[in-house]
C-alpha positions in Angstrom: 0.0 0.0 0.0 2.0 3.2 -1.2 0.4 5.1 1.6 0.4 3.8 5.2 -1.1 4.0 8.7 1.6 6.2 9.3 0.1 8.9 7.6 -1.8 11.1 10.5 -4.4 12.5 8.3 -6.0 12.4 5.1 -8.7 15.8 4.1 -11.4 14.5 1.0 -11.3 17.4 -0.8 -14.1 17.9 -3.1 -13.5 19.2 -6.3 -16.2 21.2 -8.2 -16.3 24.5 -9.9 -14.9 27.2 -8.3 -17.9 29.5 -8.8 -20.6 27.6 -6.7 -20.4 28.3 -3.2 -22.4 25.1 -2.5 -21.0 21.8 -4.1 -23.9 19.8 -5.8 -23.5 16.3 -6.1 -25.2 14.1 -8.9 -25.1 10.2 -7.6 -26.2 9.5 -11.2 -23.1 11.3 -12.7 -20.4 9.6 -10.5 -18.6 10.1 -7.7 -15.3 8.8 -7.8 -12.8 8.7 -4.1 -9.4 8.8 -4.3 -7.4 8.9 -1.1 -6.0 5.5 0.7 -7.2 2.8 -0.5 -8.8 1.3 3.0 -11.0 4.8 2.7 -12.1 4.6 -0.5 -13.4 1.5 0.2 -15.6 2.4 2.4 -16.7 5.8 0.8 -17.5 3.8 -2.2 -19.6 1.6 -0.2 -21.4 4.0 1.2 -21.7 5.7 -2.2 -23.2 2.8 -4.1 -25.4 2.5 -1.0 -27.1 6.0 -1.9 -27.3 4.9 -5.4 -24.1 6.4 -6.5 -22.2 5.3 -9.9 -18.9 4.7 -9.0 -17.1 2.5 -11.1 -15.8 4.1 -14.1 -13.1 7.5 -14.3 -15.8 10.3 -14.5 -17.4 12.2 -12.6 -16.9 14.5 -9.8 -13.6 13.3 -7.2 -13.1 12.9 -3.5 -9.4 13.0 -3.5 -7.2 12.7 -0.3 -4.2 15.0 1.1 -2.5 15.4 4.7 -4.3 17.7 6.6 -3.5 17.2 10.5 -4.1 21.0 11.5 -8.0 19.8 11.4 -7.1 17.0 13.5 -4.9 18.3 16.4 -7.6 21.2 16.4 -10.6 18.9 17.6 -12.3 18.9 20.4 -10.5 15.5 22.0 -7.4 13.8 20.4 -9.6 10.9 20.0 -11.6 12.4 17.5 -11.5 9.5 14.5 -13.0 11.8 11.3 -13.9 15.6 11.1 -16.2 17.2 8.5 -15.4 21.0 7.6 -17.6 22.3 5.3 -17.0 20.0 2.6 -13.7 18.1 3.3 -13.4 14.9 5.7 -10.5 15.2 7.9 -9.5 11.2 8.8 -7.2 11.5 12.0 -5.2 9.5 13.6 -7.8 8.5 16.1 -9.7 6.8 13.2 -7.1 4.1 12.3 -7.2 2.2 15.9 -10.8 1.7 15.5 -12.1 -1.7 14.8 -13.3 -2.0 11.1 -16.8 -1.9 11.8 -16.3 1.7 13.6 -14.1 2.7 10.9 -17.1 2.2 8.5 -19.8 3.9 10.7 -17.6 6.6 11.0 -16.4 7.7 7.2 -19.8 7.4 6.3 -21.1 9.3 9.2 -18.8 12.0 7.4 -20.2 11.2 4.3 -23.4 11.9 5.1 -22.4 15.7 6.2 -20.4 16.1 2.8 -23.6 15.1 1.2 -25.7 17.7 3.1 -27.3 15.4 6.7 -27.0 16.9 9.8 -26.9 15.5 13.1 -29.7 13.8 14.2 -31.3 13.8 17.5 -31.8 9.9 17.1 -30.0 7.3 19.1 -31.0 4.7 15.8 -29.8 7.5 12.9 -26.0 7.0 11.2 -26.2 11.0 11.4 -26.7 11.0 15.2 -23.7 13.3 16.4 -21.8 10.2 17.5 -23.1 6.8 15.5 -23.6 4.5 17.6 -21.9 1.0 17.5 -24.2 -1.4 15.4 -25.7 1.6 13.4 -23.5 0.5 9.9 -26.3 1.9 7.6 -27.6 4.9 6.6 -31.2 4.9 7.4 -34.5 6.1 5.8 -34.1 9.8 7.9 -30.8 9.9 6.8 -31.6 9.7 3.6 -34.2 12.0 3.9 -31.7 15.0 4.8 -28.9 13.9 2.3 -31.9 14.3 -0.2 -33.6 17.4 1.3 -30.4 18.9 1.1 -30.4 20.8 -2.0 -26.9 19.5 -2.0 -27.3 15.8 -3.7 -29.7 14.7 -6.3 -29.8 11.2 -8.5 -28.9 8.2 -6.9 -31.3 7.3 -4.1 -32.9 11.0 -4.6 -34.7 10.7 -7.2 
């Protein structure tokens, strides 16, 4: 794997044009990650999950960079994953969490990049922290991503 658990931090920056303030996403056109490859698995998981085409070279990117400044910021060094705006910040916290945390949580942070909020809901993947067993994202969820404004296609339509 060229890039290893060493690395402290990845950011998902999403690439769109430069003249929309908001980033609209279209499942049906792609979405495509890029970033280590344990990550992209699981954002491409929870991607096809919401309907999302994934498998070819076009469409719009999710493309991972070291960003630790997000990271060391946090409320509590043991914060795995941190949405701002519309990049997800994987810390270091993240990669000692056992596989089926580290699903919940990148696409907990998924769901913000795709326009959710928290929910007040214990059952809810959005619920501000996603509880252990919660590995899907459920009908409310869904509900917000597509309420968003942000995300259309997929699941959305």
């Amino acid at each position: 794997m060229p890039i290893t658990r060493a690395v402290t931090a990845a950011a998902l920056t999403l690439l769109g044009t430069a003249c929309s303030p908001v980033p609209h996403w279209n499942l049906d056109e792609g979405v495509k990650p890029f970033s280590v490859p344990l990550v992209v698995a699981y954002l491409t998981a929870g991607l096809q999950s919401l309907g999302a085409r994934t498998a070819d070279d076009t469409g719009r990117l999710l493309i991972a960079d070291a960003q630790q400044a997000y990271c060391i910021n946090a409320p509590t060094y043991m914060t795995p994953a941190i949405t701002t705006e519309w990049n997800i910040h994987v810390c270091t916290a993240w990669w000692q969490l056992p596989p089926e945390r580290q699903h919940t949580i990148m696409w907990h942070e998924l769901g913000h990049v795709l326009g959710a909020v928290h929910s007040l809901n214990l059952s809810n993947l959005m619920y501000s922290i996603p509880r252990v067993g919660v590995t899907d994202f459920t009908e409310a969820d869904i509900a917000q991503i597509c309420g968003s404004g942000i995300t259309r296609g997929g699941v959305c339509d």
